[in-house]
VEXPA-602813 format. One record per residue: y, x, z of N, C-alpha, C in turn; residue in three letters; chain. Coordinates in steps of 0.1 Angstrom, whole numbers. Atoms other than C-alpha are relative to their C-alpha. Layout:
<pts>
> Y  X  Z  Y  X  Z  Y  X  Z  ala  A $
...
</pts>
This chain:
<pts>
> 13  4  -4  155  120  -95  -4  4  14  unk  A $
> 6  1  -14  154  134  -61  5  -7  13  unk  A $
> -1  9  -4  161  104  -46  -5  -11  5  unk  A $
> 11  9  3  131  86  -54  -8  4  16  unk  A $
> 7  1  -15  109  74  -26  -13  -5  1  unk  A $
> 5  5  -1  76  67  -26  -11  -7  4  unk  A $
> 11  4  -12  56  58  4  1  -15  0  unk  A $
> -4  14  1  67  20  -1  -15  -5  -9  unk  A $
> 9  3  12  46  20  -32  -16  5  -1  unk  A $
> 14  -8  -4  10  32  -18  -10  -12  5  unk  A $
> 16  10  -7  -18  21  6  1  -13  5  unk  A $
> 5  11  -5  -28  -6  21  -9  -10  -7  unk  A $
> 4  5  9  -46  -34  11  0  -17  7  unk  A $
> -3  14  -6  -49  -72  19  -7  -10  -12  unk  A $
> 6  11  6  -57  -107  3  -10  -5  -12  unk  A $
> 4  8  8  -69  -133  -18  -8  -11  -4  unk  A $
> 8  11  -3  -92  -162  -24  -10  -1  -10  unk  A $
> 7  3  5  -125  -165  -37  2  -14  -12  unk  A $
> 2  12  8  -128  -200  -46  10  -6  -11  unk  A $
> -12  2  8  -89  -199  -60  -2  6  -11  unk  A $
> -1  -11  18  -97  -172  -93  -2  -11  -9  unk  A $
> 1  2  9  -99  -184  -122  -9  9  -11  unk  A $
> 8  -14  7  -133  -164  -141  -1  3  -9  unk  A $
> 6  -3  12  -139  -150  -168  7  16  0  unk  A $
> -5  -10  2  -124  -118  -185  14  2  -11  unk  A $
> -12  6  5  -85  -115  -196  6  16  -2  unk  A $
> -6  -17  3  -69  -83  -215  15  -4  2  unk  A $
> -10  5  -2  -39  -74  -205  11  21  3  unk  A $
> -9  -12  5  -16  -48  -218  12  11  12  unk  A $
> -10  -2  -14  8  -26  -194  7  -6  5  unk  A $
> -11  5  -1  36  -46  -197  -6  -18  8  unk  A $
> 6  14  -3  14  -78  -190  -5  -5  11  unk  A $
> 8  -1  -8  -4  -94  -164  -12  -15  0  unk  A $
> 6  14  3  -36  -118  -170  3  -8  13  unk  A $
> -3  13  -11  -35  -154  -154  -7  -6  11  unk  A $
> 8  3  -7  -53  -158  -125  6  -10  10  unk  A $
> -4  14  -10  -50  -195  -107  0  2  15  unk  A $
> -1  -1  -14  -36  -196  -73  4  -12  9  unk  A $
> -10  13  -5  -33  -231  -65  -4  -4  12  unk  A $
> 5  5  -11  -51  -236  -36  4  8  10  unk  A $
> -7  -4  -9  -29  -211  -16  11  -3  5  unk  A $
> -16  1  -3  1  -217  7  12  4  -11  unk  A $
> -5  -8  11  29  -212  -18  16  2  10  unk  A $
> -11  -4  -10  62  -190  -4  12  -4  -16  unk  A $
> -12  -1  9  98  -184  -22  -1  7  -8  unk  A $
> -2  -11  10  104  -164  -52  21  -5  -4  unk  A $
> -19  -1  4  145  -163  -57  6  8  -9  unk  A $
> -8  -11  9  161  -146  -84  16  -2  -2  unk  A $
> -20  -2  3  200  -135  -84  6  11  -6  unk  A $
> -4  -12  11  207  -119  -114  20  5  6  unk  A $
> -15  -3  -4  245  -116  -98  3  13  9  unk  A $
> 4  -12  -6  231  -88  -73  -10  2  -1  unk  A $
> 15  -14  5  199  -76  -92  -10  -3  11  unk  A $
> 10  1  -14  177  -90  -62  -12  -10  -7  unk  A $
> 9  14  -1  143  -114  -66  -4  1  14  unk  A $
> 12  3  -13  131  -122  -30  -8  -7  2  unk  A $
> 9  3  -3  97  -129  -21  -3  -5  17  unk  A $
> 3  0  -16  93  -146  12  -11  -8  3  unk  A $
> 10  4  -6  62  -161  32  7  -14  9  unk  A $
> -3  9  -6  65  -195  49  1  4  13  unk  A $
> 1  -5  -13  76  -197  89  -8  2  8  unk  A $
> 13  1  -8  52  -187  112  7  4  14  unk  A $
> -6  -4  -11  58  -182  147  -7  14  9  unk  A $
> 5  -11  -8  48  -146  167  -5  -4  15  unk  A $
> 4  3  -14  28  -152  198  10  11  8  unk  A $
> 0  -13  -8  43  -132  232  -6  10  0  unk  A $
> 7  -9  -4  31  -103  241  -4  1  14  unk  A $
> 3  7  -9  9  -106  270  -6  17  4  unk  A $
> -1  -10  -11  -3  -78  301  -13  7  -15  unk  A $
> 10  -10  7  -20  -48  278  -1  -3  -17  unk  A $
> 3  0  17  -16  -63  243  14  -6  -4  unk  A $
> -14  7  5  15  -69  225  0  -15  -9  unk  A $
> -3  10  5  22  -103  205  -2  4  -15  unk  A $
> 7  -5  14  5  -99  168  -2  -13  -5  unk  A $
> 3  8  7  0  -125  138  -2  4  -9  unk  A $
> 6  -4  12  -15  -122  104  3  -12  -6  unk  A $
> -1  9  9  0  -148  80  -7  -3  -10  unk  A $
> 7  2  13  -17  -167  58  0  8  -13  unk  A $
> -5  -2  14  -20  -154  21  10  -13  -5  unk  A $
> -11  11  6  7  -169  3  2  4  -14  unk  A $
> 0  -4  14  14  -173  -34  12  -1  -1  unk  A $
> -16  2  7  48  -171  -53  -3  2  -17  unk  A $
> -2  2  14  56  -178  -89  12  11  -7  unk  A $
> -10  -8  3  74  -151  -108  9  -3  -6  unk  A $
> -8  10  11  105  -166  -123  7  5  -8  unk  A $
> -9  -8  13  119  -141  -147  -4  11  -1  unk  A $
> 10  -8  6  103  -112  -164  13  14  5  unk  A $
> -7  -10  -2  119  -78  -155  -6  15  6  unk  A $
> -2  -11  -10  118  -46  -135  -2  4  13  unk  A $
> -4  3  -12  113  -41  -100  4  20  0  unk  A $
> -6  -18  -2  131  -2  -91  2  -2  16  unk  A $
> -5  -3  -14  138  -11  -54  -11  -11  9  unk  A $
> 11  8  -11  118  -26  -22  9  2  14  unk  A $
> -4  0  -18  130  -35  12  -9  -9  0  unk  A $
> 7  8  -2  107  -56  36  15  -8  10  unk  A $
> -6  6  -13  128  -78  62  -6  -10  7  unk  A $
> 2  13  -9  119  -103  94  12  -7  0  unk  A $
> -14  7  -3  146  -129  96  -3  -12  9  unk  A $
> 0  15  -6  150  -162  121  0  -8  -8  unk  A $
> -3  12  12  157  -195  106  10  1  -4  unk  A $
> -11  4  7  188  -192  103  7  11  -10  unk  A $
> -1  -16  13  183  -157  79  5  9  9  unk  A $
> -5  -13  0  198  -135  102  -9  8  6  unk  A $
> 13  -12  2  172  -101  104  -1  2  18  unk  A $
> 9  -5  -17  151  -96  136  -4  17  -2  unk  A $
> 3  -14  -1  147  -59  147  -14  5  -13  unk  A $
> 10  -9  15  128  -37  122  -14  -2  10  unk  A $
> 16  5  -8  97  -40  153  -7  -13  -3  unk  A $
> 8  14  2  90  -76  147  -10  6  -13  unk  A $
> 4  -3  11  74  -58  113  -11  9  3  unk  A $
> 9  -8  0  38  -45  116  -3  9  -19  unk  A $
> 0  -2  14  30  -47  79  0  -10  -12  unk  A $
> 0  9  5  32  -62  50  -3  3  -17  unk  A $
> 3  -2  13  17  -65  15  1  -12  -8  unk  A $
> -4  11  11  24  -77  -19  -13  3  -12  unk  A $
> 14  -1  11  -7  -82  -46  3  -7  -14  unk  A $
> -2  8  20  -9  -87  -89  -14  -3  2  unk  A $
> 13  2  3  -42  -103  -87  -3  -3  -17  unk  A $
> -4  0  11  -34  -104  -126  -3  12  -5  unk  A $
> 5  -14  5  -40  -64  -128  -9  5  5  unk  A $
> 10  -6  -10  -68  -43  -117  8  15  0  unk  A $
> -6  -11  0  -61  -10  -103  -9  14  -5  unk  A $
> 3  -6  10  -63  21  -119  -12  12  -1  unk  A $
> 11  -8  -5  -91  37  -99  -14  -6  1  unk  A $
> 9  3  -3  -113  7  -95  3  -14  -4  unk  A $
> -5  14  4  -116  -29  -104  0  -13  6  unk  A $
> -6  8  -7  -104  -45  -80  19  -5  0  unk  A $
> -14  6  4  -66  -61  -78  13  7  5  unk  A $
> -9  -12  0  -35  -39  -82  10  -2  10  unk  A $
> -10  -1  -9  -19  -31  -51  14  5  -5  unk  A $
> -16  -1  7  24  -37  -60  5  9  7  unk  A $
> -9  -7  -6  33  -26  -30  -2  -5  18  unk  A $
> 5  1  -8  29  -23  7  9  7  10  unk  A $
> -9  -9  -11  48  -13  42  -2  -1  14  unk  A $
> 2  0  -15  49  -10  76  17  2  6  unk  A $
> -11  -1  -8  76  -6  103  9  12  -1  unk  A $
> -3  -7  1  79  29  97  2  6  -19  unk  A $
> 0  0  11  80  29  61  16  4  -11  unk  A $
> -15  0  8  117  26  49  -1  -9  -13  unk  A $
> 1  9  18  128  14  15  -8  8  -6  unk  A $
> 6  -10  15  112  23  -18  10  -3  -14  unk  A $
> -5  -3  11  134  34  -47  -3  6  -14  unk  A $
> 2  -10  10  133  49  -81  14  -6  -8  unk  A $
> -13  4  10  164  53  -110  -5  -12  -8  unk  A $
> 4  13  9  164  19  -128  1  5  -10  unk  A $
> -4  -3  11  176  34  -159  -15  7  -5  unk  A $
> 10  -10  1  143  59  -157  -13  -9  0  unk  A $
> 16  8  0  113  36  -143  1  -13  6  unk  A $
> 6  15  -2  102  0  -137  -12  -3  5  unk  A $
> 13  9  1  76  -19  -124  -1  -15  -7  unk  A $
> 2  9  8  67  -44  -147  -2  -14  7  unk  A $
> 2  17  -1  70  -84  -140  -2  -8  -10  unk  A $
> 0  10  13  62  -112  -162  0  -12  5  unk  A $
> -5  11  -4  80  -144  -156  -14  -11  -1  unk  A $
> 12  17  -1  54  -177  -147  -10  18  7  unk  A $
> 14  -4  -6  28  -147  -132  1  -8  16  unk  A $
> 2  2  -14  16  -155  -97  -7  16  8  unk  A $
> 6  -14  -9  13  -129  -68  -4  -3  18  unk  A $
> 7  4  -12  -1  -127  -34  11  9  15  unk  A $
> -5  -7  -6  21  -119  -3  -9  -2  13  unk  A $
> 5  0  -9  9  -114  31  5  12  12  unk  A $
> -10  -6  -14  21  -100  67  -7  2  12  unk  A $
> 7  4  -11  10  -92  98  15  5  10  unk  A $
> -7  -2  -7  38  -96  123  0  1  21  unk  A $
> 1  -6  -14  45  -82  159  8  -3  10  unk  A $
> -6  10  -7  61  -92  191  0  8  12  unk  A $
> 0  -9  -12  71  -66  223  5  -12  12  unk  A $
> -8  7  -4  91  -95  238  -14  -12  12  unk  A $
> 8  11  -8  75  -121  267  3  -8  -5  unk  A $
> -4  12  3  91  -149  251  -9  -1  -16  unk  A $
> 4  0  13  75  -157  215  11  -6  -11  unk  A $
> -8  0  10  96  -157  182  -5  -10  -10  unk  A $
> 0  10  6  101  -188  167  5  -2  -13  unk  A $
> -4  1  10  101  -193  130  5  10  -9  unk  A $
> -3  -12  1  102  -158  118  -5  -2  -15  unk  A $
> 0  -1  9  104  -150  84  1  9  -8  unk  A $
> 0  -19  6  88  -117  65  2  -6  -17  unk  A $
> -5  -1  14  104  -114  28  -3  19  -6  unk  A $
> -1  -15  11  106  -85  2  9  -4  -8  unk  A $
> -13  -2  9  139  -78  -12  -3  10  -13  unk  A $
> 0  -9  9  133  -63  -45  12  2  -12  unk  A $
> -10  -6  7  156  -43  -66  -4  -5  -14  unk  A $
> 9  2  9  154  -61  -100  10  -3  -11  unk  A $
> -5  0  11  166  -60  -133  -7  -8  -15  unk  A $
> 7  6  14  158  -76  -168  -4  13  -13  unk  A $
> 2  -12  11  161  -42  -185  5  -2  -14  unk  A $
> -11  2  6  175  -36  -215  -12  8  -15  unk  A $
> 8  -8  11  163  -22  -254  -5  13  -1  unk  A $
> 9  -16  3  156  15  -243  2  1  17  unk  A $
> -1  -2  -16  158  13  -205  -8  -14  9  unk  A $
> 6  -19  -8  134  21  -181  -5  0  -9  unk  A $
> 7  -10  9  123  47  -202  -13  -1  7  unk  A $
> 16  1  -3  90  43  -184  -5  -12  6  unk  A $
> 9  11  -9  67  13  -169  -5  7  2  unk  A $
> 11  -3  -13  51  25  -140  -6  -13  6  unk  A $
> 10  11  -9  26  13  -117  -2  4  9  unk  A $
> 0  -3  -13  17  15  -84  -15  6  -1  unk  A $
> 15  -5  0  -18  35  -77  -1  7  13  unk  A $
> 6  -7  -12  -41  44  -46  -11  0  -1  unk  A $
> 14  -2  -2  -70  58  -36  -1  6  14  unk  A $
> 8  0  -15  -89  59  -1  -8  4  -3  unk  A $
> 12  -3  -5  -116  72  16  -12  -8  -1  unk  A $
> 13  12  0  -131  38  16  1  -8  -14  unk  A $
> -7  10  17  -120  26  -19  -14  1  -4  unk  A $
> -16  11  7  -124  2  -34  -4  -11  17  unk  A $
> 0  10  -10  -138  -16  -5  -1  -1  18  unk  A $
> -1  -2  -11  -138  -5  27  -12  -5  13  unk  A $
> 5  3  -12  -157  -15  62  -6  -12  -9  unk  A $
> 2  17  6  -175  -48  64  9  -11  -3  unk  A $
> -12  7  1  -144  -65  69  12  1  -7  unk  A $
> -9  -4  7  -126  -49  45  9  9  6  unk  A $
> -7  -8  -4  -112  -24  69  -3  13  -7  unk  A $
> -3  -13  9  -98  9  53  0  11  9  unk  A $
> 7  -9  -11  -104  27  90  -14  1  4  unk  A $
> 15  -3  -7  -134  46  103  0  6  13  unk  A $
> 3  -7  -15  -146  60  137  6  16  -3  unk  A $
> -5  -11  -1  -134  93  146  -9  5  11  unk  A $
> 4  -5  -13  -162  112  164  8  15  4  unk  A $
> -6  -13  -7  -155  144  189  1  9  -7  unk  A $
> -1  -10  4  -148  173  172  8  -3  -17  unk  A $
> -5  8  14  -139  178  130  -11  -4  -6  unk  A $
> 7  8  13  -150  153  104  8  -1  -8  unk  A $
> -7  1  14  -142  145  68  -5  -12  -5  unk  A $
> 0  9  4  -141  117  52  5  4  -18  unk  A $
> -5  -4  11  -141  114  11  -1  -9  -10  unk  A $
> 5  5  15  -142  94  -23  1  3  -11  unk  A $
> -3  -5  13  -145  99  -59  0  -9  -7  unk  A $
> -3  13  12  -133  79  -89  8  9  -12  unk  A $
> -7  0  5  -120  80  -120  10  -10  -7  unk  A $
> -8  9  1  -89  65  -137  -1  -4  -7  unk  A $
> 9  7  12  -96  36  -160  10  8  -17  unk  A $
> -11  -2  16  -66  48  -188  6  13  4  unk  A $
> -11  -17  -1  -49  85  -192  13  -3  -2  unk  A $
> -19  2  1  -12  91  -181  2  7  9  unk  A $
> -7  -9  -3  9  108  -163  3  -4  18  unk  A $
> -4  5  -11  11  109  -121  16  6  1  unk  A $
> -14  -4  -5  49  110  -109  5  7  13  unk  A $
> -2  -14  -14  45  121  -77  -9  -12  10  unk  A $
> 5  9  -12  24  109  -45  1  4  16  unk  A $
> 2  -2  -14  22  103  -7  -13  0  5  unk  A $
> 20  5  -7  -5  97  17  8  -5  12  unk  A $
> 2  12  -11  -14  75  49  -8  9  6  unk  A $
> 14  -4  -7  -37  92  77  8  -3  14  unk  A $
> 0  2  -15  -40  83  117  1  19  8  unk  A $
> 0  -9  -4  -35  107  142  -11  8  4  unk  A $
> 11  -12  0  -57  140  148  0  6  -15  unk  A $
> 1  -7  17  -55  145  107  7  14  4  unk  A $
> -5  -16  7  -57  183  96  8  -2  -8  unk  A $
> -9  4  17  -48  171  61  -4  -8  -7  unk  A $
> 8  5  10  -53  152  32  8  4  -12  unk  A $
> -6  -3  10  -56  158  -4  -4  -5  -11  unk  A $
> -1  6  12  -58  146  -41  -2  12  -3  unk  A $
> 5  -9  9  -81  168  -59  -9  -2  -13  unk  A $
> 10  4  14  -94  169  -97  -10  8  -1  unk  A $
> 15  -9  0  -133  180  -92  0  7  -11  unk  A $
> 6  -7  14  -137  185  -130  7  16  1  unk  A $
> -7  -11  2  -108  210  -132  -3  11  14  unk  A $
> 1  -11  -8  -117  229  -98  15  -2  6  unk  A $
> -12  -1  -4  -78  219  -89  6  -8  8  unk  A $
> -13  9  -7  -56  210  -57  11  -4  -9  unk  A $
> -12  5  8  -33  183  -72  13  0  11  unk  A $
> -8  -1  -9  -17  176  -37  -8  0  12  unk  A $
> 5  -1  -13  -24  184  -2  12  0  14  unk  A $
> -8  4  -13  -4  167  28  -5  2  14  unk  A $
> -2  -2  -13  1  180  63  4  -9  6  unk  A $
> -12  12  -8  13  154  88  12  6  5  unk  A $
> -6  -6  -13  41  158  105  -1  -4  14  unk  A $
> 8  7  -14  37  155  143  12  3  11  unk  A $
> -10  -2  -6  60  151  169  -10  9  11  unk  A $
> 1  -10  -11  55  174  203  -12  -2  2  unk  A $
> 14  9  -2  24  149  213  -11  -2  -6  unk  A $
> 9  3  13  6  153  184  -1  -12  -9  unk  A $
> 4  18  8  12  115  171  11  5  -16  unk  A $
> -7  -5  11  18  117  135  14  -12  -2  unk  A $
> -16  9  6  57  105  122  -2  -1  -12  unk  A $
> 0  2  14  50  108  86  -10  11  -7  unk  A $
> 5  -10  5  37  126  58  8  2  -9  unk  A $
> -7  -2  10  49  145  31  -2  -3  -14  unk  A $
> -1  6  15  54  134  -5  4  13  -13  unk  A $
> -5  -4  14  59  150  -38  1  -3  -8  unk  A $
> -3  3  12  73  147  -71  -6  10  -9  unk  A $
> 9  -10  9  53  166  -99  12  -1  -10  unk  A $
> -6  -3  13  84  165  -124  6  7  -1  unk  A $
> -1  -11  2  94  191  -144  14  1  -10  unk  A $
> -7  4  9  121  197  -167  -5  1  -15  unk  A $
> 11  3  15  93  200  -199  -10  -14  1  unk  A $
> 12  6  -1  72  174  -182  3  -10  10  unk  A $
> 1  13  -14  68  140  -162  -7  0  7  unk  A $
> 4  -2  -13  46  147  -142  -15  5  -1  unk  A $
> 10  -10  1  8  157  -139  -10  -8  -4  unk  A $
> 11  6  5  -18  142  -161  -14  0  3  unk  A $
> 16  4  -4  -51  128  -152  -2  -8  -10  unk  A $
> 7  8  17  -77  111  -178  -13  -4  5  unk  A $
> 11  10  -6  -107  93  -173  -17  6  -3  unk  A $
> 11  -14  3  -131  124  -188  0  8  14  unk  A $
> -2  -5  -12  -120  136  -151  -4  -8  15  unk  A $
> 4  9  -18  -134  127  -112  13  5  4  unk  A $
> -10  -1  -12  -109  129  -86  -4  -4  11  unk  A $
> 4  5  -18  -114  131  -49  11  -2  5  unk  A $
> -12  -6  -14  -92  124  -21  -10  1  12  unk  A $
> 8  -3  -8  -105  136  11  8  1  11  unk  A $
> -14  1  -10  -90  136  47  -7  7  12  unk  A $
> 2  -7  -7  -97  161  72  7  -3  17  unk  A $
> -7  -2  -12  -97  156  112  -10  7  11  unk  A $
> 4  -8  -13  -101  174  147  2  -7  10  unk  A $
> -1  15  -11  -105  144  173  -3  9  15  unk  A $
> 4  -8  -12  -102  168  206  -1  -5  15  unk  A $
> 2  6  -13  -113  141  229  -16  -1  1  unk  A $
> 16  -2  -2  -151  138  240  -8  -15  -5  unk  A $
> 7  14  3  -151  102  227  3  0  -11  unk  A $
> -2  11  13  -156  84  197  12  -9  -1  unk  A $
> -12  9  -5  -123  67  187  -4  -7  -8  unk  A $
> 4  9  8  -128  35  173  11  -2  -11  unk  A $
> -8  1  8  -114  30  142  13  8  -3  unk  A $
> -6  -15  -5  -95  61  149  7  4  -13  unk  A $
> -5  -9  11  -90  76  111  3  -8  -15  unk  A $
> -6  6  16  -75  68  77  0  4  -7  unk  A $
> -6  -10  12  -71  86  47  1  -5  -12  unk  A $
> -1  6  13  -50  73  13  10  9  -5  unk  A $
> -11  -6  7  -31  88  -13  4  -16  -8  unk  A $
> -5  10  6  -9  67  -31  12  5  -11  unk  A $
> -14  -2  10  24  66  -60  2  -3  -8  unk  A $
> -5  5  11  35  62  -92  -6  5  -11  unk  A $
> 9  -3  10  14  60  -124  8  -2  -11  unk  A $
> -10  9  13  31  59  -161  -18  2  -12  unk  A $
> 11  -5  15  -1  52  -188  7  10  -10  unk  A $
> -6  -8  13  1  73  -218  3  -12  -12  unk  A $
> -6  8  2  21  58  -243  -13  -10  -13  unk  A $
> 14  4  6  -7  34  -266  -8  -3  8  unk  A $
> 15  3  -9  -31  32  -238  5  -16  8  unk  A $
> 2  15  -3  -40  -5  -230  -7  3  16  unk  A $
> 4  5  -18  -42  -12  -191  -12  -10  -1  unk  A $
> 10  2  4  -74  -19  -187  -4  -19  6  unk  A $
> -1  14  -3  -85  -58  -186  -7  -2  19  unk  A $
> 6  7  -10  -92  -74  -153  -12  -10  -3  unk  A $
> 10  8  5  -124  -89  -150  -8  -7  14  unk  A $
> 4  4  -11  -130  -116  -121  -11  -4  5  unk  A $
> 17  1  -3  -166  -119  -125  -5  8  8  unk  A $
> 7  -13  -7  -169  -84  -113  -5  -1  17  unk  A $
> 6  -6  -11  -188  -80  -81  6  2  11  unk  A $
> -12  -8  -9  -162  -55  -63  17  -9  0  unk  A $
> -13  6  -6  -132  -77  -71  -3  -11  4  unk  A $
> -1  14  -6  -144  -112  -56  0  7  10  unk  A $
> 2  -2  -14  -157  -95  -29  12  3  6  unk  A $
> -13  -4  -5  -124  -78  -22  10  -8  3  unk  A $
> -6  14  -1  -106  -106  -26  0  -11  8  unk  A $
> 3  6  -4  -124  -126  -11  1  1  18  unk  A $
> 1  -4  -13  -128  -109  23  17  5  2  unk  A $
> -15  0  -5  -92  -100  24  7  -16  3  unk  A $
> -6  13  -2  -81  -139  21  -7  -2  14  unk  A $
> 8  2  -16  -105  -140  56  12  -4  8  unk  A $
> -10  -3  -13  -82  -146  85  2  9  5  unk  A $
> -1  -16  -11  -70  -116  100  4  -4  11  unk  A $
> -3  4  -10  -64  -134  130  -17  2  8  unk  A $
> 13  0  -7  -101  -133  140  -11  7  -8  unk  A $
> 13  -7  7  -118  -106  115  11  16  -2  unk  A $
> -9  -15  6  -105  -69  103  12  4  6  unk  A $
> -11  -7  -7  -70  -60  108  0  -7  12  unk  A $
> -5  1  -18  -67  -82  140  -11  3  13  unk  A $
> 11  -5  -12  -102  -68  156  6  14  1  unk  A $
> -2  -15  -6  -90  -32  152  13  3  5  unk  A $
> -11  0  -10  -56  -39  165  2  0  16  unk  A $
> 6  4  -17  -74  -52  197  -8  15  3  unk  A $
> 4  -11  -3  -97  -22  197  9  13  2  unk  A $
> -12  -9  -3  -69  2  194  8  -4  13  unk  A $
> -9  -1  -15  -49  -11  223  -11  1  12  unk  A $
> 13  -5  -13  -86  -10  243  -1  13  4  unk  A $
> -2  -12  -4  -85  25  237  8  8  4  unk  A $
> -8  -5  6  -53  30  237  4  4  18  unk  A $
> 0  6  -14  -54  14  276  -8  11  8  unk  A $
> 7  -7  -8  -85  33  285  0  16  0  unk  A $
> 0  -13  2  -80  66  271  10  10  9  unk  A $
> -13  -10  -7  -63  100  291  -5  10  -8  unk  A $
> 3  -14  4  -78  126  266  14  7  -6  unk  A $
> -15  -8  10  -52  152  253  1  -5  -16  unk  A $
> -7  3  12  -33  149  222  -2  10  -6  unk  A $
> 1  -14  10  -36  172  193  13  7  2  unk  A $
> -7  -10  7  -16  201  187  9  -3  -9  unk  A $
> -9  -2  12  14  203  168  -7  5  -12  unk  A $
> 1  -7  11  7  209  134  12  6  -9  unk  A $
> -15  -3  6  32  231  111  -3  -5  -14  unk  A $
> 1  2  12  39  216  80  2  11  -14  unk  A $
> -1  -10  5  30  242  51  19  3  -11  unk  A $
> -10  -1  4  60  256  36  2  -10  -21  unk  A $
> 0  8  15  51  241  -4  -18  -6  -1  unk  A $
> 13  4  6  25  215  -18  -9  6  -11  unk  A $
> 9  -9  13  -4  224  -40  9  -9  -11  unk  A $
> -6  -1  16  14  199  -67  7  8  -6  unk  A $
> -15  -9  3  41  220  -71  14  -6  -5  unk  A $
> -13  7  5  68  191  -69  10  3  16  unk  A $
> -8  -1  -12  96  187  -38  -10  -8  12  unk  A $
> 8  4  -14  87  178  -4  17  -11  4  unk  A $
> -7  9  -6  107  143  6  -3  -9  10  unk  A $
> 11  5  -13  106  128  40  4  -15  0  unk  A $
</pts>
């Protein structure tokens, strides 16, 4: 098991379409995912090849503008739907850019890219269960097949979505972001567990007006924080986190109990710009990992020291994210698209990110990024062990 990887499987957030749901209220067991209508969205590929264990998920072509004096070459792909076409497993994730003619454009053409069960809500809030999510710097995401799964159900529909990037003067024609997933049918006692994917933010469940999950960063330190509980009791496996640069730390703590669950350092190169964060695994050789229950609050909170004299816009971030297994009996709790918090979510994520949220603060960021000469933070040392008390994997 220390192999497992799970920053793949965390923050971000993205899509969906008001007027596409389907309303009412639909139960729907772990293994399951209610039916929510997606027909009025672009529809991409779903491939399955049981001969190398793969389904790929890909988004139709779109082309990357250049990159022009001060701002690099950026797009935001439509939402896109795909059809799930065989019920199984997913244990592995890769993202890839490819040309037309398949073969893979540099890992940079890849800003980020998310995949959505608008079929589950997630397990902090009731909005729609982020699968899975990445960036440039992200890597794969793994776990033992034989051990844990993410659950599929053949005929569901899911939501992909991309925002792709472009260093190049020339623009990239016909570019094509997918998700290679590691995938199996499983078998009468294997995975010994269905997992799920779970996060919680600063701004959860909904963020900015535009659904952005960044806030300002004024001069000096601020904190940022939320509290929730989780809809069903079970067992966390281990988690990461997401934070912008200047982060002290962030952490996953259970109020009720008075207890650090986990608390991440960045790491930071010489310049202070963070390269990652650290992750843990909470399992034990008595135990899977560290149980939370819904008699319990939980904060995450995200600590920074912005040692420039300006306000940075859109400057700070803070998510924990990872791997959830319900307890065994407990019914995943129903989605319900009447609710309030999931159209709106939904709703404002299907927006164009071409002219709202992720592509305003991409532009703001390279404004500041242009105008600013303030120093860089300080190295941070990363502490020698987490409060979970699992491994530290980078």
């Amino acid at each position: 098991m220390s192999g497992m990887r799970w920053t793949g499987w965390t923050m971000m957030c993205l899509l969906l379409p008001l007027g596409a749901i389907g309303c009412g209220r639909a139960s729907a067991a772990p293994g399951e995912s209610a039916h929510v209508s997606l027909a009025n969205l672009p529809e991409g590929k779903a491939i399955y090849d049981p001969i190398k264990g793969e389904m790929i998920l890909e988004i139709p072509p779109i082309d990357i503008p250049a990159a022009m004096p001060g701002m690099d070459g950026m797009i935001v792909t439509p939402a896109t739907r795909v059809t799930v076409p065989k019920g199984g497993f997913i244990h592995s994730a890769v993202v890839e850019v490819v040309d037309p003619q398949g073969n893979p454009l540099p890992a940079n053409k890849l800003h980020h890219f998310n995949l959505i069960d608008p079929g589950r809500r997630e397990l902090f809030g009731p909005i729609a269960l982020r699968l899975f999510a990445a960036s440039k710097e992200t890597g794969d995401a793994k776990v033992p097949k034989l051990l844990f799964g993410v659950p599929l159900v053949a005929g569901q529909q899911l939501l992909l979505k991309a925002m792709l990037h472009n260093t190049d003067s020339a623009p990239v024609q016909g570019a094509r972001a997918r998700l290679v997933l590691g995938f199996s049918e499983g078998g009468l006692a294997w995975p010994l567990w269905q997992v799920f994917p779970t996060q919680l933010d600063v701004m959860f469940p909904l963020g900015g007006p535009d659904g952005e999950k960044s806030f300002d960063l004024p001069p000096g330190r601020s904190e940022q924080h939320h509290e929730a509980s989780p809809a069903v009791p079970g067992t966390l496996i281990g988690l990461g986190g997401h934070v912008h640069d200047f982060a002290q730390f962030l952490e996953f703590r259970d109020l009720t109990a008075n207890r650090v669950i986990w608390r991440g350092v960045p790491y930071e190169d010489e310049d202070g710009t963070v390269i990652s964060m650290p992750q843990a695994l909470f399992y034990r050789w008595h135990r899977l990992g560290i149980h939370i229950e819904p008699s319990h609050t939980y904060q995450v909170r995200v600590i920074y020291d912005n040692p420039t004299a300006d306000t940075i816009k859109w400057g700070g971030m803070g998510a924990v994210g990872g791997l959830f297994s319900p307890d065994r009996g407990a019914a995943w709790p129903a989605i319900d698209t009447t609710d309030a918090a999931y159209r709106q979510d939904l709703a404002t994520q299907l927006r164009d990110g071409n002219t709202v949220g992720e592509m305003r603060m991409m532009r703001d960021h390279a404004a500041h990024d242009a105008a600013s000469q303030g120093p860089k933070a300080k190295p941070v040392q990363q502490p020698a062990h987490d409060h979970g008390g699992g491994h530290h994997h980078h």
